[in-house]
C-alpha positions in Angstrom: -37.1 0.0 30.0 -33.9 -1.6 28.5 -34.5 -4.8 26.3 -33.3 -6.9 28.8 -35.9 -5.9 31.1 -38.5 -5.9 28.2 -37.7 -9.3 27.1 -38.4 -10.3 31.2 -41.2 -8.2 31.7 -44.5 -9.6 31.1 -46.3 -6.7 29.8 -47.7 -7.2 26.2 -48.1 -3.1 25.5 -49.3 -4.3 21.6 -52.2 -5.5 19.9 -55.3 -4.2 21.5 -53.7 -2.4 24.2 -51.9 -0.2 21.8 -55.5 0.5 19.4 -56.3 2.4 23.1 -56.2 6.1 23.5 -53.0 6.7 25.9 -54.9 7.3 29.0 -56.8 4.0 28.9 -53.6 2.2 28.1 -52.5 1.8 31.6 -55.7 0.5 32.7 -56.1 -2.1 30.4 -52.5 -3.4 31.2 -53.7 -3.2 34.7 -56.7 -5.6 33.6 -54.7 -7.9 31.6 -56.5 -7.3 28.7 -53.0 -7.6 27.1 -52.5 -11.0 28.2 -56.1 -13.2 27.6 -54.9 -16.3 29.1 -56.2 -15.3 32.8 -59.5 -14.6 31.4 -59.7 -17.7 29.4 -58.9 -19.7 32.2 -61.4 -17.9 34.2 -64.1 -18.5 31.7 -63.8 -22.4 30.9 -64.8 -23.7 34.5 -68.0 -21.6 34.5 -68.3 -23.0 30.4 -68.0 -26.7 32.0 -70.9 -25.8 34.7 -72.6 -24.2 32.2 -72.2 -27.3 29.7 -73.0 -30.0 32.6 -76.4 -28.6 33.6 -77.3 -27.4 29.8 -79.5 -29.7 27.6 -78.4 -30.7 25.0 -75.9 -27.1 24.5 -74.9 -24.7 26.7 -77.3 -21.7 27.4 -75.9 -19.0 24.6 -77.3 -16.3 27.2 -75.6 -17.8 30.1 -72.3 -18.1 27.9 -72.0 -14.7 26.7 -72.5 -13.4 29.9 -70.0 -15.1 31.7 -67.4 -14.9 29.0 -68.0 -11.0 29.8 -68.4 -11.1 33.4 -65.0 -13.5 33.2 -63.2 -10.8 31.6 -65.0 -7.8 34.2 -63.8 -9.9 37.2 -60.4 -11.1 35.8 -59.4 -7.8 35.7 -61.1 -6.8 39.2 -58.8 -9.8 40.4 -55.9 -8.1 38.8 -56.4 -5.1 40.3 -57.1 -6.2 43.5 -53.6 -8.3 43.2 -51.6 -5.3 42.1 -52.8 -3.7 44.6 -51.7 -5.8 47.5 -48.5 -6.5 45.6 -47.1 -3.4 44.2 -44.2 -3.6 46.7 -43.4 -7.3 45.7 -43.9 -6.7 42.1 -41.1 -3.8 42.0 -38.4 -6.3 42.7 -39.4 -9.0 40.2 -38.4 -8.7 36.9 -41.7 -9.9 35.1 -43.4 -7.8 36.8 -42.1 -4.3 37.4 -43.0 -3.0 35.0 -47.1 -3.4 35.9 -48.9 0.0 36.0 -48.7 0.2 39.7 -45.7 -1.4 40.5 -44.2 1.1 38.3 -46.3 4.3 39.1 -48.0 4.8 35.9 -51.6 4.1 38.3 -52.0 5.4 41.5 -53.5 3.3 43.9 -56.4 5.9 44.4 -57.2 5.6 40.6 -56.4 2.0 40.9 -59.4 1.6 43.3 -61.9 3.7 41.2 -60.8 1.4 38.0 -61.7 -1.8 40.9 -64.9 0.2 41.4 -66.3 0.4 37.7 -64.9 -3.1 37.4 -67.1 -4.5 40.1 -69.9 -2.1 39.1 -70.2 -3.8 36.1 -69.4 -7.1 37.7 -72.9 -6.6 39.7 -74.8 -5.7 36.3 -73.9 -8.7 34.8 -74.2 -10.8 38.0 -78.0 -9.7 38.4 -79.0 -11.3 35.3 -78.3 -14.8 36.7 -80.5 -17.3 39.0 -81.0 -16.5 42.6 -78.9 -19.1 43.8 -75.8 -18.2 41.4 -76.0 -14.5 42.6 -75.5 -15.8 45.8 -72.5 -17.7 44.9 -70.9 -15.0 42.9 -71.6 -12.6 46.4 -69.9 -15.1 48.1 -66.7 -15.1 45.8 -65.7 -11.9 46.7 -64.1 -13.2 49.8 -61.8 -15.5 48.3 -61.0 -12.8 45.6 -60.4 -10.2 48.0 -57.8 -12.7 50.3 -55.9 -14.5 47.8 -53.0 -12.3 47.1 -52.3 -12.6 50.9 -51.7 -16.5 50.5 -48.4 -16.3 48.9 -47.0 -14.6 52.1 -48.7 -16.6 54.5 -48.5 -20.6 53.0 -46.3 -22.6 50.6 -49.9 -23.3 49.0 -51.4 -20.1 47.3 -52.0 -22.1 44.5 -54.8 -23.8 46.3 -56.2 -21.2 46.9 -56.2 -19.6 43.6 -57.7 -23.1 42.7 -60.5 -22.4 44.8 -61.0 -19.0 43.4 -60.5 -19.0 40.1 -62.8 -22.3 39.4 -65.9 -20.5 41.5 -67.4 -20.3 37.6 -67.9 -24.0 37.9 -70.9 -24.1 40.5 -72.0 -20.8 39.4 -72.5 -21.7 35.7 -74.4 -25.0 37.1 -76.4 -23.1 39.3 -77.3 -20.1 36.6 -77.9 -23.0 34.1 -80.2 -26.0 36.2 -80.8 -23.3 39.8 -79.7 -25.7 41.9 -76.2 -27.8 42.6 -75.5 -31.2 42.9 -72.9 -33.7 43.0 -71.9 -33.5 39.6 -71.4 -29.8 39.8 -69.4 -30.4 42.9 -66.9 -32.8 41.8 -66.4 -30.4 38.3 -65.3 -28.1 41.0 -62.9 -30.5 42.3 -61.4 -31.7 39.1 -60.7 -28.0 38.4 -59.2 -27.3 41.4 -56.6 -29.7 41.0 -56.7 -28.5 37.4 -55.4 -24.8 38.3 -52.9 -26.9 41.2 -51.0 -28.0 38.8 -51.2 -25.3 35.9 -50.4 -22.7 38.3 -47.5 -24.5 39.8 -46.0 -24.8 36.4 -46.6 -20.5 35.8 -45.2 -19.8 39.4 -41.6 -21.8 38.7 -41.4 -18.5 35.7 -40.8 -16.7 39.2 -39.3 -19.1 41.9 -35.8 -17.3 41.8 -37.2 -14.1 42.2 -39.9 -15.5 44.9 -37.0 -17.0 47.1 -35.1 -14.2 47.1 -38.1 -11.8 48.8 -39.8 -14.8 50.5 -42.9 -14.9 48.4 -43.6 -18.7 48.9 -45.5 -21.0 46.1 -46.0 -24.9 45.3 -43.3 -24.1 42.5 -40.5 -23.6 45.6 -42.5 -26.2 47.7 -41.8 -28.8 45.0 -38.7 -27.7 43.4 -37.0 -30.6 41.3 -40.4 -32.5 42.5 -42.4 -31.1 40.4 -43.4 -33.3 37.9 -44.4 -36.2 40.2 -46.4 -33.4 41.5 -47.8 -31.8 38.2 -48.8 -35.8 37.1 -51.0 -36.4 40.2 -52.7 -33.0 40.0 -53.4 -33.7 36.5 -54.1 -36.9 37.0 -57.0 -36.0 39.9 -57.8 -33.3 37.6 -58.8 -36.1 34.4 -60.2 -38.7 36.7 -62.8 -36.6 38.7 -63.9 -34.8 35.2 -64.7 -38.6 34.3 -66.4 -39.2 37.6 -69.0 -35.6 37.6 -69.5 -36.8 34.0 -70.3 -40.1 35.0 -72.9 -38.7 37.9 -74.4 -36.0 35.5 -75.1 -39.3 33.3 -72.9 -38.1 30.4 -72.7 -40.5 27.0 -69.7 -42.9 26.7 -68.5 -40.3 24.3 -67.8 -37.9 26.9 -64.8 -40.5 28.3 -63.8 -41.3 24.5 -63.9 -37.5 24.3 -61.8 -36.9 27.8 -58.5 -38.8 26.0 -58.1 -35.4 24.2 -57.8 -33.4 27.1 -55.8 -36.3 29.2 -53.1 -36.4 26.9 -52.4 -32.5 26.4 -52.2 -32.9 30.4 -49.8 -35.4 29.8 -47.8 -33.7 27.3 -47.4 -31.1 29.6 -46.0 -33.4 32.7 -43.7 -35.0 29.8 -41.6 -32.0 28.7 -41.4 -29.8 31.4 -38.2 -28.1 32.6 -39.1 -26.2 35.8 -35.2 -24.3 34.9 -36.7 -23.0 31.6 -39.2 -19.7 32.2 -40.5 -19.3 28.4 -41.2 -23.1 28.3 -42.7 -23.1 31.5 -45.3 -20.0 30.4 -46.0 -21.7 27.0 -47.0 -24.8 29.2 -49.1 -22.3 31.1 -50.9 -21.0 28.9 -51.3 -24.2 27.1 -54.5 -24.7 29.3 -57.0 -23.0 27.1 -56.5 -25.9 24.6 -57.2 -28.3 28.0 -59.8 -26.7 29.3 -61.9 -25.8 25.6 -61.3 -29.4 25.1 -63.2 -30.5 28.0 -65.8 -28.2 27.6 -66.0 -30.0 24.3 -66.1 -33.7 25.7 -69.1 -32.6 27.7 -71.2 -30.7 25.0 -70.5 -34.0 22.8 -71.4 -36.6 26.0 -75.1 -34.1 25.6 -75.5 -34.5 22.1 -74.3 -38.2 21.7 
C-alpha cells in the first residue's frame, strides 16, 4: 500500500495487532481488535442496562462478561459485515485494505473465524438469565441483516441503532430478569444515541458511498446535518433523563447527565461534515459520552 492509501485506509496494523503471531494478524484486523471504539460502543449500552437494574453498583459478574461477550460479538459483527461487503469495500479507500476486501482472508476461513466467534459468543451468553439468553438469540437477526440496509434505505443507521444498543435490555434483563419501562426507554435514548454518532462516522465515507450507491443518513442529510445530529442528541439526553426518572434515579443522576449533554453538544458545535479526520475523532468521541452516562447512573444509585 502507498502512504497515500495508508494515511486513508483505516487499518491500525500496530499495537496489539502487531504483538500477534503473523497468521493471527489478519484475523484480528478482521475483528477490529485494532480499532476498540466499535467494541466500546457496543459495551456501554449493555453497562447502562446493567447499571439501571443494579443496586447500588453494577453486577461485577454481569460486567466482565459482557465487556467480553461485547468484544466476541463485535467482531462476529465485523465479520459478518465484511463478509456482505467485500465487493463494496474494494472500491473505498478506508476500507480496501480490510482482510477480505483485500484477499488476505478467504471467505471460507472468514466463516470458520464467524464460527469460533459465535461459539464463544454462546459460552458466554449461557451464563446469563433466561430471559436475556433469549434476547441475545433474538439479536442474531438484526446482526445478520444489517449490512444489507445500506443498499436497501437512506437509513442504515437506524438500524445499526437498533442493533448495536440490544446490550441495553439485555444487561437489564441479566441484571433484575425481567424488563420494564425504564429499560425500554434506555433503549430508545441509545438509539437515537448511535443515530446521530453514526451519521457523523458515515460522512468519513459519503464521497465514496455516492459514487457506488451505498446510501446513509450522512448523504440523506448532507449540509443538514447538524440540525439533524442536535435533535438526535438532543432525544438521545432527554429520554436518558426520562428512563432515569422511571427507574427512580437520585437528582444526582440529572446533575450528573450535564456531563454527558454537553460533550453531545460539543460535538453538534464543531462539526465539519467536509473534514474526514475531524469527523472520526467526533466518532469516536462517544466512549467519553457513553462512560459518562454510565457514570450519572451508578452515582443517581449511590446518591
Amino acid at each position: 500500500m502507498d502512504r497515500a492509501g495508508a494515511q486513508a485506509s483505516d487499518i491500525r496494523p500496530g499495537g496489539l495487532v502487531a504483538a500477534l503471531p503473523e497468521a493471527a494478524r489478519p484475523y484480528a484486523l478482521l475483528a477490529r481488535l485494532d480499532r476498540p471504539i466499535g467494541t466500546w460502543l457496543l459495551f456501554l449500552p449493555g453497562l447502562w442496562g446493567i447499571a439501571l437494574a443494579g443496586t447500588p453498583w453494577p453486577d461485577p459478574w454481569l460486567v466482565a462478561l459482557f465487556a467480553l461477550g461485547a468484544v466476541v460479538m463485535r467482531g462476529a459483527g465485523c465479520v459478518i459485515n465484511d463478509l456482505w461487503d467485500r465487493n463494496i469495500d474494494r472500491r473505498v479507500a478506508r476500507t480496501a485494505a480490510r482482510p477480505l476486501a483485500s484477499g488476505a482472508v478467504t471467505p471460507f476461513r472468514a466463516l470458520a473465524f464467524l464460527a469460533v466467534l459465535l461459539s464463544v459468543g454462546l459460552v458466554i451468553l449461557i451464563q446469563l438469565d433466561p430471559l436475556a439468553i433469549a434476547l441475545g438469540v433474538a439479536s442474531l437477526l438484526p446482526i445478520a441483516v444489517y449490512p444489507l440496509m445500506k443498499r436497501i434505505t437512506w437509513w442504515p443507521q437506524a438500524f445499526l441503532g437498533i442493533t448495536f444498543n440490544w446490550g441495553v435490555p439485555m444487561g437489564y434483563a441479566a441484571a433484575a430478569g425481567r424488563l420494564d419501562a425504564a429499560a425500554l426507554v434506555l433503549y430508545a435514548a441509545a438509539f437515537f444515541w448511535t443515530l446521530g454518532y453514526d451519521t457523523i462516522y458515515a460522512h468519513q465515507d459519503r464521497e465514496d458511498d455516492a459514487l457506488i450507491g451505498v446510501r446513509s443518513t450522512a448523504r440523506l442529510f448532507g449540509e443538514r446535518t447538524r440540525p439533524f445530529l442536535a435533535a438526535c442528541y438532543g432525544a438521545a439526553v432527554a429520554l436518558v433523563g426520562i428512563a432515569g426518572a422511571l427507574a427512580g434515579l437520585s437528582p444526582w443522576f440529572l446533575a450528573a447527565l450535564v456531563v454527558p449533554a454537553l460533550l453531545l453538544a460539543r460535538q453538534v458545535t464543531v462539526l465539519d461534515i467536509r473534514d474526514a479526520a475531524l469527523c472520526g475523532r467526533l466518532f469516536r468521541a462517544n466512549r467519553e459520552v457513553g462512560l459518562a452516562v454510565a457514570a450519572a447512573i451508578v452515582l443517581g444509585r449511590l446518591a
